[in-house]
Every structure is written in structure tokens, then in C-alpha cells.
C-alpha positions in Angstrom: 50.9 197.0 -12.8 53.0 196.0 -10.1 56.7 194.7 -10.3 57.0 191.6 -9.0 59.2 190.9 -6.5 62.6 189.0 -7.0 62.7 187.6 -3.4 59.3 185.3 -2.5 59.1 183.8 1.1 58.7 180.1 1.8 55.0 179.5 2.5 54.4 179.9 6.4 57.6 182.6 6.9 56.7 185.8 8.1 59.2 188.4 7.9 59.3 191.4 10.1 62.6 193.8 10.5 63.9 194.8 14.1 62.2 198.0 15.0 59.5 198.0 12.2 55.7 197.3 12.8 55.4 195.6 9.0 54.9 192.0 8.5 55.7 190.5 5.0 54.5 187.1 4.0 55.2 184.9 0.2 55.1 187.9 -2.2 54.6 190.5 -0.4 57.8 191.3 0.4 59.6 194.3 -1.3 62.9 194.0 -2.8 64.5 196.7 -0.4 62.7 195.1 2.6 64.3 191.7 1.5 68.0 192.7 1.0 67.8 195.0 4.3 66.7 192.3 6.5 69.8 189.6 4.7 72.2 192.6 5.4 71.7 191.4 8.8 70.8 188.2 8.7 72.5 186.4 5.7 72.0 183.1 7.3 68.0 183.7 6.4 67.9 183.3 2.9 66.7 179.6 3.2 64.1 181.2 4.6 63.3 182.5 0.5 61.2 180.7 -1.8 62.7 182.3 -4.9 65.4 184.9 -4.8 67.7 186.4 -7.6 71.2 184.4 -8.1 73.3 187.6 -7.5 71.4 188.7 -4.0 74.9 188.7 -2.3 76.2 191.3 -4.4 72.5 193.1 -4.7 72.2 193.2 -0.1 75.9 194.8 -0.5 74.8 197.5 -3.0 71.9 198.2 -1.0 74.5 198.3 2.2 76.6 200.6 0.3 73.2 203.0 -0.6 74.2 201.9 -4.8 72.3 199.9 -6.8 74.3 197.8 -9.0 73.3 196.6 -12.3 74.0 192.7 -12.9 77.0 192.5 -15.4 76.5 190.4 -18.8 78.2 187.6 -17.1 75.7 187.3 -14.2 72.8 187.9 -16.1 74.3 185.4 -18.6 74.7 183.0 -15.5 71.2 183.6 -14.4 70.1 183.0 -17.9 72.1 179.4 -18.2 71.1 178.7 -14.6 67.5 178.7 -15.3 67.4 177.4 -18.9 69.2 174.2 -17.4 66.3 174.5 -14.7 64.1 174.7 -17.9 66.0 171.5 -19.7 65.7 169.4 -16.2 62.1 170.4 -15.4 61.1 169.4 -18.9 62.9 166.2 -18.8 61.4 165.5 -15.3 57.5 166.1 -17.2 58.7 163.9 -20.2 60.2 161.1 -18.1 56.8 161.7 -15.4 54.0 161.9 -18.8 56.0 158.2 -19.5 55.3 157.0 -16.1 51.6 158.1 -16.7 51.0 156.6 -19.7 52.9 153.4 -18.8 50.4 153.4 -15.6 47.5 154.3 -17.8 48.5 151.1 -20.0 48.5 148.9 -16.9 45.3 150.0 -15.4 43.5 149.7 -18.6 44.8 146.1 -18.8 43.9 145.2 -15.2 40.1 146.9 -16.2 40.0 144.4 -19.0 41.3 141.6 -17.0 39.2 142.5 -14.2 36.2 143.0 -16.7 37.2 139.4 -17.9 37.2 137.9 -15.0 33.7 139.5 -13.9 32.7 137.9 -17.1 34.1 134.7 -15.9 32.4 134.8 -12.9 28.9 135.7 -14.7 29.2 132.8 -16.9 30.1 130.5 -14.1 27.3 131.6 -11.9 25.2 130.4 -15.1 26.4 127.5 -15.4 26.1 127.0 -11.6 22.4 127.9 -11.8 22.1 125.5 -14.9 23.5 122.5 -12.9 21.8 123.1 -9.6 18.4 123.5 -11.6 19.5 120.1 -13.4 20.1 118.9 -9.7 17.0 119.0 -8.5 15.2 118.2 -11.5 17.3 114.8 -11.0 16.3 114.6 -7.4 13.0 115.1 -7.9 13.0 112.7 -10.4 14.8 110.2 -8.3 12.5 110.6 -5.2 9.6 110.4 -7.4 11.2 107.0 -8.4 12.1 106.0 -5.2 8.4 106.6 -4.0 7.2 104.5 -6.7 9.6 101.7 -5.9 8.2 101.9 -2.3 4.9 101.8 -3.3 5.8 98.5 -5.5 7.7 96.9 -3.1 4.2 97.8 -0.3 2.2 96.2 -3.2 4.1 93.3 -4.1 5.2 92.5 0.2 1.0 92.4 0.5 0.5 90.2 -2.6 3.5 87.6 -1.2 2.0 87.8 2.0 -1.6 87.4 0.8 -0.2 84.1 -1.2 1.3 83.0 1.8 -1.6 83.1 3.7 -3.1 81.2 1.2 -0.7 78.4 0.8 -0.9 78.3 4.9 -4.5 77.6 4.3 -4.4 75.7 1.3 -1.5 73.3 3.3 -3.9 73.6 6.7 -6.9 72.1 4.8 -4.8 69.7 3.1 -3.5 68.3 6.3 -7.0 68.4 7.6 -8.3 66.5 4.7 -5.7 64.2 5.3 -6.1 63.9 8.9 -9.9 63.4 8.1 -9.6 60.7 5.6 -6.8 58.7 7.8 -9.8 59.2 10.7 -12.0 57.8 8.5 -9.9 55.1 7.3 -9.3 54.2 11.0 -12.9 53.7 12.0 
């Protein structure tokens, strides 16, 4: 099984050493090939996704043709260094789960308001439909009415009429049999 590698380029880096036809890319890159190509250009290592804490001391033993163990102390440093990593990172989850289930909370309280309101909105489009239908039963009503009053009034402006009529002949023959008996009276 292959060892992987301590030093792991940023994504998008490709590294090739002066005078070699090899290009290395993310973890790829072989240890040697790593602290070779910082022996010459220290001023790359941002160039390193990951890369061991001691790599200063590990591109000088590689200068030097010795490979240097890391003393208890650094590997006790490299130890601390990432369990504090560890502690952040897992404080960083707790305090982003929080900020998911606070956000979970919300949004299931908007749904029910929103559901709520859709409700809302249901029930006063019933009601709207229930008064509009009322509407229009009234205004049917009231033109039927209004119709019949019409017809009445026709009726009723014919009778008056017919009756005046009939007074103006009842009060023409009067004065005629008036006018005929003073004639009569005058002969």
C-alpha cells in the first residue's frame, strides 16, 4: 500500500524541478521531490496544501544527504498542534450543527406560518366566493323586484290615465249636457 505523502499541493499547483521532465500535482508529489524543490525555493511552501510542521529541519537533512528523525519534542509539537486543530475544528462543527438547527427551527416556523397563512387565504377565498354568490343572488333578487315595480308603475300609469280619460269625458258630456239644457232653456 502506498505511503502517503507528508507534503500535498494546493489544488491547481503543478510542480516541476529545474532540469526534470516530471510534473507533480495534489498528492502526487514525493517527499524527496518536495523537500528538494523548497531547498531551493523556500519561499514556495504556500504553494503546499498540507506539509509536516518540521519541513525546515526535514529540506536541511535532505540538503545535508541525512535523514533526521523528529525529536520527542517536535513530534510532541505536531501532536499538540493538531489536537488543538482537532479541539477548534470540533468546536467550529458544534457551534455550525447549532447554527443548523437554530435555522432548521426558523424555517419550520416560517413553513407553518406560511402554511397558516395559505390556510388564511383558502378560507378567505371561501368566504369571498360565499359573499359574491350572496351578491348576486341579492341583485338578482333586486332587479327581479325592480322589474316588477316597473311593470306596476306601467300598469297603474295606464289605469290613471285610462281614469283620466274618463273623467275628461265624463266632465265633456257634462258640460255638454249643460250647454244643451241652457240651449234648451234659451229657446
Amino acid at each position: 500500500m502506498p505511503k502517503k505523502p507528508n507534503y500535498v499541493l494546493k489544488a491547481g499547483v503543478v510542480l516541476q524541478e529545474p532540469g526534470v521532465n516530471k510534473f507533480y500535482t495534489l498528492g502526487n508529489c514525493p517527499d524527496e521531490v518536495a523537500e528538494r524543490y523548497l531547498a531551493k525555493f523556500p519561499q514556495f511552501i504556500n504553494q503546499f496544501e498540507t506539509y509536516p510542521l518540521d519541513y525546515e529541519s526535514r529540506v536541511k537533512a535532505r540538503l545535508e544527504g541525512t535523514v533526521v528523525a523528529p525529536t520527542y519534542d517536535e513530534l510532541k509539537a505536531i501532536a499538540d498542534k493538531l489536537s488543538g486543530e482537532a479541539e477548534a475544528k470540533e468546536g467550529f462543527i458544534n457551534t455550525l450543527t447549532e447554527q443548523v438547527n437554530t435555522q432548521k427551527a426558523d424555517l419550520e416556523a416560517a413553513q407553518e406560518e406560511a402554511d397558516a397563512l395559505r390556510q388564511e387565504v383558502v378560507n378567505a377565498n371561501e368566504q369571498l366566493d360565499k359573499c359574491k354568490a350572496e351578491a348576486q343572488k341579492e341583485v338578482a333578487d333586486l332587479n327581479k323586484e325592480n322589474a316588477d315595480l316597473k311593470a306596476e308603475v306601467e300598469r297603474l300609469t295606464k289605469e290613471l290615465e285610462k281614469a283620466l280619460k274618463a273623467k275628461a269625458n265624463k266632465a265633456t258630456a257634462a258640460k255638454d249636457a249643460a250647454t244643451e239644457t241652457t240651449q234648451e232653456e234659451g229657446k
